[in-house]
N, C-alpha and C positions, 0 to 999 in steps of 0.2 A: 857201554853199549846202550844202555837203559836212556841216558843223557843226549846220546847221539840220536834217537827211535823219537825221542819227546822233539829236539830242536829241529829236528829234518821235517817231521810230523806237522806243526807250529808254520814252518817257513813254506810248505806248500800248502797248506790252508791260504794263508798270509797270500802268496800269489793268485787264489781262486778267489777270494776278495770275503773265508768267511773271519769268523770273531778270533778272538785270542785262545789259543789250544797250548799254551806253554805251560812251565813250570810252578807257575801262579793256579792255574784250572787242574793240574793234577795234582798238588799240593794241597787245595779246599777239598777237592773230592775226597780225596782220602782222608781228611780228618773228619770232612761231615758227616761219610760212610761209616769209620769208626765208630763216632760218636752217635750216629742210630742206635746201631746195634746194643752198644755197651749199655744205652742209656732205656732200651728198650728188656733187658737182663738175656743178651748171648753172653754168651761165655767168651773169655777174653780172650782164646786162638782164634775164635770167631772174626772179633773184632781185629784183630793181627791180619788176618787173611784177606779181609775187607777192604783195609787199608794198602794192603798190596796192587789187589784188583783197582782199588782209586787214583794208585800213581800209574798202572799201566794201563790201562782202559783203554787210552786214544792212540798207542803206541802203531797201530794200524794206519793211521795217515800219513806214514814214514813210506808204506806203500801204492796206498788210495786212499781218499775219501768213501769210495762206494765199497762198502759189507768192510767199512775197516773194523766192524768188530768180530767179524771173522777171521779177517787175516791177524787183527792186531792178538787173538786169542791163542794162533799158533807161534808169533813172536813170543808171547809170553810164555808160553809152555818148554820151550824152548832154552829159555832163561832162564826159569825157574828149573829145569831137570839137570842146567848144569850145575846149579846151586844143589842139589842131590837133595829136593823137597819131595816127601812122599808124594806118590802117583793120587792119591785119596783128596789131599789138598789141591795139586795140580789143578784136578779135575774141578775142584766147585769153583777155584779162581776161573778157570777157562771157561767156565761156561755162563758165569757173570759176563764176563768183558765179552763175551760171543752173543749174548743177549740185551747189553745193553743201549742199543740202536732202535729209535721209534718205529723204524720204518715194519720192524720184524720182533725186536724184542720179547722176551716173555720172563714175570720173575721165576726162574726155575728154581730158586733155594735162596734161603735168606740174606747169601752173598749176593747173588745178582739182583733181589730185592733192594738192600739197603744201597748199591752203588747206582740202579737207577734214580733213586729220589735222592742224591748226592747230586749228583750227574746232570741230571731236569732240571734242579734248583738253582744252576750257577748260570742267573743272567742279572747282566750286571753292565754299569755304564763303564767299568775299564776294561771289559770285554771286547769294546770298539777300538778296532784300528785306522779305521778311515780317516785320517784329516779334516776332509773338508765337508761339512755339515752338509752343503748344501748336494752332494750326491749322493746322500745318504739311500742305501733301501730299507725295508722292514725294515728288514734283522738287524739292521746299525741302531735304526732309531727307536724302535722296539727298547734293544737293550740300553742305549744310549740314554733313555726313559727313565730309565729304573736306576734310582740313585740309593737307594737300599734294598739287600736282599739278605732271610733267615728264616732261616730252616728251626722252626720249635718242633723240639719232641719234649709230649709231653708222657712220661715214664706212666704214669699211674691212670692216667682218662685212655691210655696208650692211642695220641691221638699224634700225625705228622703234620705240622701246618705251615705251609711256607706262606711269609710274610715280604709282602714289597709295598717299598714305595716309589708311587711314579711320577712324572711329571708330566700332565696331562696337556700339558701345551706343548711337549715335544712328540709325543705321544699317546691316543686314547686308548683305554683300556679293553676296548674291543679291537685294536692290533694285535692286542699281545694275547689272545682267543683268538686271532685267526693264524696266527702261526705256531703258537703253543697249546691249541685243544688239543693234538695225537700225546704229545708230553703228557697233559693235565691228568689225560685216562690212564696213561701209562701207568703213574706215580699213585694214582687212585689202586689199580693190581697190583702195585710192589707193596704199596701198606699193606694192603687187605692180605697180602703174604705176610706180612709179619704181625700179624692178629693185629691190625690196628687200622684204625680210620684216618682218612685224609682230607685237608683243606688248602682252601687258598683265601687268603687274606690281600687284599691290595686297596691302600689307601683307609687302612679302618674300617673297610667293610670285608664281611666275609662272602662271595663268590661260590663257592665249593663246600 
């Protein structure tokens, strides 16, 4: 079911012309998510729980792009109660992946903290589906740009810094601010939810 919600999700993006939402983006999120949390000291159902909300998160686009993290929040609720997970856990997965959308968003608890700055963090140039360069919009060539991306936490400064590199000839750094400032703040509240401060790093210099 879970497989089917991801590739149905993926292939109507894919026809609205946006980035890659497959198997690949909920597979990073969830280890990135993870790997916040643990590396920040939750506790390890924490990071279990994290990781869940990471693979389901965008399981919403299977119905719509618009409030899929609403709808995607009662797919998930759904699936997990058939699996017979306490109602106590349900609840903070759900209300991660029901908060994790810029447009409304908010970190309500350290799960929907640590899955937005998982979540914000995956842009990346195999993200692009487009072909042909030359139709590219932003968000293709935005991400198309960015030929690395990583996510540091650093445990003990408890500082989040995501680091990219771009390629300023396909892309200048003030694209990726005019389509990623609502992000940028976002990921600034989810740290600041998990006692910790945030950066941005692109090209060696620090931005944030």
């Amino acid at each position: 079911m879970v497989r089917a919600f991801i590739e149905s999700g993926n292939r109507n993006l894919g026809a609205m012309g946006y980035t890659e939402h497959s198997f690949r983006h909920a597979d990073l999120v969830s280890s990135i998510a993870a790997n916040i949390l643990e590396r920040l000291g939750y506790p390890p159902r924490d990071c279990e729980l994290v990781a869940i909300a990471g693979y389901l998160h965008d399981i919403g686009n299977a119905i719509t792009r618009y409030n899929h993290g609403q709808s995607g929040a009662y797919l998930a609720m759904k699936i997990l109660q058939d699996l017979e997970m306490p109602w106590e856990e349900i609840a903070l997965i759900i209300g991660a992946i029901g908060n994790h959308e810029e447009e409304y968003g908010q970190p309500v608890n350290n799960i929907a903290a640590a899955l937005i700055l998982a979540d914000k963090s995956d842009v990346h140039t195999s993200r692009v589906r487009n072909p042909d360069f030359s139709s590219f919009d932003i968000h293709d060539r935005v991400n198309f740009a960015v030929k690395h991306s990583f996510l540091r936490v650093d445990s003990s400064a408890r500082t989040v810094t995501l680091e990219l590199k771009i390629d300023t000839e396909i892309s200048g750094v003030m694209e990726y601010f005019e389509i990623f400032l609502t992000r940028m703040v976002m990921c600034r509240r989810a740290a600041a939810a998990l006692d910790s401060s945030f950066s941005l790093v692109i090209n060696d210099t620090k931005l944030l």
